[in-house]
N, C-alpha and C positions, 0 to 999 in steps of 0.2 A: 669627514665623518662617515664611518661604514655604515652602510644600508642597504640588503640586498635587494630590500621592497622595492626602494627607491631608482638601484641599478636598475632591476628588470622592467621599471615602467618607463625610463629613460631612452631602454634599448626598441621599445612598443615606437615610445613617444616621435624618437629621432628619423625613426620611416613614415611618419604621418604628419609632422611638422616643422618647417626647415628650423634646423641648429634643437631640433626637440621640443621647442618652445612655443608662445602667444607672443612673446617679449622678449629682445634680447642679453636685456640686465638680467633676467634668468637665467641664461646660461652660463653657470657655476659648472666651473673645469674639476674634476672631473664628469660629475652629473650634479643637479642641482637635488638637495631633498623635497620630495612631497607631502606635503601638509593636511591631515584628513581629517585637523580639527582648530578650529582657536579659540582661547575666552579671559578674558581681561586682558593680560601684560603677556597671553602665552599662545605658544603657537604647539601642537605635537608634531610629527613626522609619522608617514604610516607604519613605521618602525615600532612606532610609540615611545620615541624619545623628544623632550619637552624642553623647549628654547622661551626664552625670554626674548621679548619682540621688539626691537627697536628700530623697525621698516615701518613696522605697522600700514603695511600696504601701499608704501612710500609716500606716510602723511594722511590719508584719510581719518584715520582709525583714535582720531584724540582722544577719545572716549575710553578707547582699549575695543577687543574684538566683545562681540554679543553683550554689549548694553543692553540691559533689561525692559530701559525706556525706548529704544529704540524699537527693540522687537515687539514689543508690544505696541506701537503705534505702527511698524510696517504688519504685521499681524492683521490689526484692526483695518488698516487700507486693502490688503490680498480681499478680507471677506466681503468688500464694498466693489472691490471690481482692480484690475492693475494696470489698464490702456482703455482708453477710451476714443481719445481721436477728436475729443470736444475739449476746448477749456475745463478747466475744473476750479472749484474754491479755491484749492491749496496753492493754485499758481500765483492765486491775487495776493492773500495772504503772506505768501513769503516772499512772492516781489516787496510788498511793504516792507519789509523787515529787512530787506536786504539796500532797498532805498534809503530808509531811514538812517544804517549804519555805515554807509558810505559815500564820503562828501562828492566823491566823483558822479555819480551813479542818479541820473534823474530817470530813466526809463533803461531796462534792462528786457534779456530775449533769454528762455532756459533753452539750454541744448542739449546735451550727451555725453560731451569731453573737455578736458581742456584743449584738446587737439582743435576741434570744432570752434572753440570760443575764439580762442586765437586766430585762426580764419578766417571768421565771419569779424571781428574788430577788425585785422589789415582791408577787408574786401568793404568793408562800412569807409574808415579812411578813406583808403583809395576812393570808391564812389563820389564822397563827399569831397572832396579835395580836387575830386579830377587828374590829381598826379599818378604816379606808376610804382616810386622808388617807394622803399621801407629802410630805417636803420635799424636793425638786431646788434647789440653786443653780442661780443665771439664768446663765447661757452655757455652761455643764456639758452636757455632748450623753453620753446613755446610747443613742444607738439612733433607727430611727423609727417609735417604737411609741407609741399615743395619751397614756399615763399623761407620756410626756416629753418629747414635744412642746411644748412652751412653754417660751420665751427659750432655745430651745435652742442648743447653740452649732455647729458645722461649717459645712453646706453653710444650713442653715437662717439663720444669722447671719449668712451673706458673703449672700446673697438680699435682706437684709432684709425674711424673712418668717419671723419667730423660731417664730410661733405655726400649726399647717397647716388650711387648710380638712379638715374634715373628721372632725375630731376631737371629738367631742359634747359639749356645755358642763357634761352630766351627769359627763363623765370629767375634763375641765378644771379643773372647781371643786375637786376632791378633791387638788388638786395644788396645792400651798401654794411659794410660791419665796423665799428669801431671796440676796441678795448674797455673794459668794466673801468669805471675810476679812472676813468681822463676825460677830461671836461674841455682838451684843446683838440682832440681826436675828434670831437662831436661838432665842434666849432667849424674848423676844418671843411668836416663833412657837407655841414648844408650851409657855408658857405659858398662850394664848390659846385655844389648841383640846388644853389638858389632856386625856387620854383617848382623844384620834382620833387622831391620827399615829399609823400602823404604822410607818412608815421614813423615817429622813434618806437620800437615796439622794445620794452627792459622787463626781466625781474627786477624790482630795487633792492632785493639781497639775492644772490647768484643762489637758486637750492639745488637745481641739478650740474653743480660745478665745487659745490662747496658744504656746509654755508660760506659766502664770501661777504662779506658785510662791504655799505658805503663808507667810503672816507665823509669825514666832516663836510658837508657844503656840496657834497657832487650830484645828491639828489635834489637837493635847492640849482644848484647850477645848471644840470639839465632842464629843469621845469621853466627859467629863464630864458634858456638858449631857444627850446622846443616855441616858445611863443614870440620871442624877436622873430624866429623866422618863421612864423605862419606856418608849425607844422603839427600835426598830432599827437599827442603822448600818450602811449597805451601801456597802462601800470599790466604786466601778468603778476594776478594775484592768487595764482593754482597753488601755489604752498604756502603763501603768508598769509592769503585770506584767514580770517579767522585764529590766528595761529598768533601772530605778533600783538594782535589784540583781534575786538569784535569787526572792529573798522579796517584792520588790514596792514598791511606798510604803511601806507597812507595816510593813515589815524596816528600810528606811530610817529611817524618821521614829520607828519605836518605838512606831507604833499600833496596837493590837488589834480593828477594826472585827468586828463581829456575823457579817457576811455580807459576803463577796466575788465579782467576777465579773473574768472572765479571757478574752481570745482573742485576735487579733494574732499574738503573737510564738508563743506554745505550740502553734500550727498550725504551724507551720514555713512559713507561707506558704499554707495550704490551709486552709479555710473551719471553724473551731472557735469555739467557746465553752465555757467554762465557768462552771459557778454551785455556791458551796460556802459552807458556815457553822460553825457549833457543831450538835454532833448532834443537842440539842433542837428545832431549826428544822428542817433535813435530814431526821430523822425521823416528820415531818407527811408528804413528799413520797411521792405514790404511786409503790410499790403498798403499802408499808405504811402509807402516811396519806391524808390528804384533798382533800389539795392534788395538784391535776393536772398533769400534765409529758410530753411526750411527743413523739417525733418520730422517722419513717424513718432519718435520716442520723445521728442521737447516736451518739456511740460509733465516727464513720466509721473503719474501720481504716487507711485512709491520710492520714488528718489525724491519727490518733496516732500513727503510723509517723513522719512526720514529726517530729510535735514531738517525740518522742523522742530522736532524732537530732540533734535543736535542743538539747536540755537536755543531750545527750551532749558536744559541741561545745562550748556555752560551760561547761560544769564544766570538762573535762577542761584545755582550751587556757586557761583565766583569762580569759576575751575581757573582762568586763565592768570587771574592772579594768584592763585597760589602754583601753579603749572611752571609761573614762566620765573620764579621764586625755586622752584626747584631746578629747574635746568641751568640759573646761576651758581647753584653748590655742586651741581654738579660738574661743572665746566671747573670750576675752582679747584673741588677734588680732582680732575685728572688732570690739570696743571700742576698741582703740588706732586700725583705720580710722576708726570713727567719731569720734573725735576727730581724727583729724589734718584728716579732711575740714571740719569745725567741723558736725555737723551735729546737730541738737536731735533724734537719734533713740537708741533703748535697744536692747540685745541682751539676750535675756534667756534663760534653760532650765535647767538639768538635768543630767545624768552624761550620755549623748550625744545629746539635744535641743537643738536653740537655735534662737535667730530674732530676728529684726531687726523692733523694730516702731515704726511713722514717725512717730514722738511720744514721750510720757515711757513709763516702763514702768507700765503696769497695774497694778493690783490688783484688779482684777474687770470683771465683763463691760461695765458702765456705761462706766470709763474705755476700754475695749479700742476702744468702739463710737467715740471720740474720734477714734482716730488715721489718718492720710489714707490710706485704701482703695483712691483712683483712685491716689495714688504710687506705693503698693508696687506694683500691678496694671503699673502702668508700667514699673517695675522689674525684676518678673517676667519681662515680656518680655522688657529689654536682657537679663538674663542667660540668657536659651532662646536667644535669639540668640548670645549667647556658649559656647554648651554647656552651662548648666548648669539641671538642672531642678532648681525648687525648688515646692513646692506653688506653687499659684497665687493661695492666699486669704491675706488678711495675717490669718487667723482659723485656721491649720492651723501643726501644728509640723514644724520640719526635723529629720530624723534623720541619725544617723553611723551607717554599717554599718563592720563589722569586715574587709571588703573595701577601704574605700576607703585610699589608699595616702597615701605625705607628698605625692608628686607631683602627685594629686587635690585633697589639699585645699588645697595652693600656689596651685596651676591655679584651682580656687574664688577664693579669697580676690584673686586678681589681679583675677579676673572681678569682686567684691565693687568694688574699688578703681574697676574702671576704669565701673561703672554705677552708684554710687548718687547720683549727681552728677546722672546723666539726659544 
């Protein structure tokens, strides 16, 4: 997509931040475009040409961008004050709410990222447990923090540099990995190192590798295995929270993991995390335990303000049932493209995730790494030329906001039609 706007900030950008970026799923070859507005289902470019959005900020944005409800409740928080550095109402209040709708979750701690959550869950583990080891599934991405770094999956997997400089072979070894959807792999694993695993750390649907969905019985299998051997299960629920239902994977699938972590969507778009367990764990965390935690911005009143107003919105209005209703016709529609076009490629996701991947469907990170990367990438582009942004890595999942219209996603799916051909 030509943009000279977009060139010249690039050429600014690329002397001031390595690869030009904040992130390096950003970095779209040639340059990526800049964005100088969004509102519902749409994004502009400072070109002022108008993309239909199905990043949506990679998952926060269920709502679609500038919800009314939302601004107007973060609004109403700015005029009351935005950091305080004291508790506030809003933390008790949407702790409740977040209690309430998740069977794992007796006492929970707000932080800043999923990066964060997922750090303070392995360092709660570990504490608690006393052991040292973690098991990550290979293309599973918790963050970019050293414990999970390896065969991680996002921005680290479309790289092909799963593993990061920098990360100490000290911290690396204590990170044990098995395969998504093998349940002999896991078996294996803490059979072998009986007594050291503090934590299975999973997505229970792969999002920054896919979507890659469980086979029948693996997330029941794991939740077994994890408690024959006395070890911790930490659901990462940064994309599915709220997304697969109110309650998470979790609620869905019927599983009761140990330890949870949350951010994306319960931000309402503004920069959260959460990390929550059974009170036995949670009650190790300082200041009443040993296990350290801590940070300026927890608790931010306007990232609670928001998600607040987020969990106000889809209770009241149903969004998620008719959302995840529509992400089934839609997966339907571009299977029936896909076949009409005769093409050897899968659609695959979720209640309102999906995605198109340039080969069979997956089952874990090995096959994912299979399917043609330079296609899609090619692809990506016909449809940003076409208006429609889709993430840009064949390694990220698409989302449906409750903004986007039938028009939108006609508009889409034509655009589907008339590029996967090339």
């Amino acid at each position: 997509m030509s943009s000279d706007a977009s060139s010249r900030l690039f050429d600014v950008a690329k002397r001031l931040m390595p690869g030009g970026v904040s992130s390096p799923v950003r970095a779209i070859s040639p340059y990526p475009f800049y964005v100088s507005r969004a509102e519902g289902p749409r994004l502009w470019d400072v070109d002022g040409k108008q993309l239909i959005d199905y990043c949506l900020g990679y998952g926060p944005m269920i709502l679609g961008h500038r919800h009314p409800e939302i601004m107007e409740r973060v609004v109403r928080q700015l005029e009351q004050g935005w950091l305080y550095g004291t508790p506030s109402e809003l933390e008790v209040r949407l702790a409740e709410r977040i209690v309430d709708l998740y069977p794992s979750i007796d006492m929970l701690r707000f932080v800043n990222t999923g990066t964060e959550a997922t750090m303070a869950a392995i360092r709660i583990a570990r504490g608690y447990t006393g052991r040292d080891r973690i098991v990550k599934v290979e293309g599973g991405f918790h963050g970019a923090h050293d414990s999970v770094l390896v065969k991680a999956g996002s921005g680290a997997t479309t790289l092909g540099i799963p593993d990061s400089l920098g990360v100490p072979k000290d911290t690396a070894k204590n990170t044990l990995q098995v395969p998504y959807n093998d349940l002999g792999a896991i078996e294996k694993v803490l059979t072998e190192f009986e007594g050291e695993v503090a934590a299975v750390i999973m997505e229970p649907v792969l999002g920054n590798i896919g979507p890659i969905l469980p086979d029948a019985g693996y997330l029941e299998g794991v939740r077994k295995l994890t408690k024959d051997h006395d070890v911790i299960l930490i659901f990462d629920e940064v994309i599915t929270g709220f997304r697969l239902s109110l309650g998470g994977a979790q609620t869905h699938y019927g599983i009761v993991p140990d330890m949870t972590t949350l951010g994306k969507i319960i931000g309402g778009g503004f920069p959260i995390g959460v990390v929550g367990g059974k009170r036995e764990l949670m009650e190790k965390v300082a200041p009443i335990g040993g296990i350290y935690q801590a940070g300026t911005f927890n608790g931010s009143p306007t990232s609670l303000a928001a998600g607040m107003a987020t969990l106000d919105v889809l209770e009241k209005e149903r969004i998620l049932e008719r959302l995840n209703s529509t992400g089934d016709d839609m997966r339907k529609a571009l299977s029936q493209i896909v076949e009409d076009l005769g093409l050897n490629y899968s659609v695959v996701g979720i209640a309102s995730t999906f995605k198109i991947f340039f080969g069979d469907a997956p089952k874990n990170y090995v096959e994912a790494l299979s399917c043609d990367k330079a296609g899609y990438f090619a692809f990506f582009q016909r449809m940003l030329k076409s208006g429609i942004f889709l993430p840009p890595s064949q390694f990220e999942t698409n989302f449906l906001s409750a903004a986007h219209s039938e028009d939108d996603i006609n508009q889409t799916l034509e655009a589907y039609k008339s590029n996967l051909l090339g």
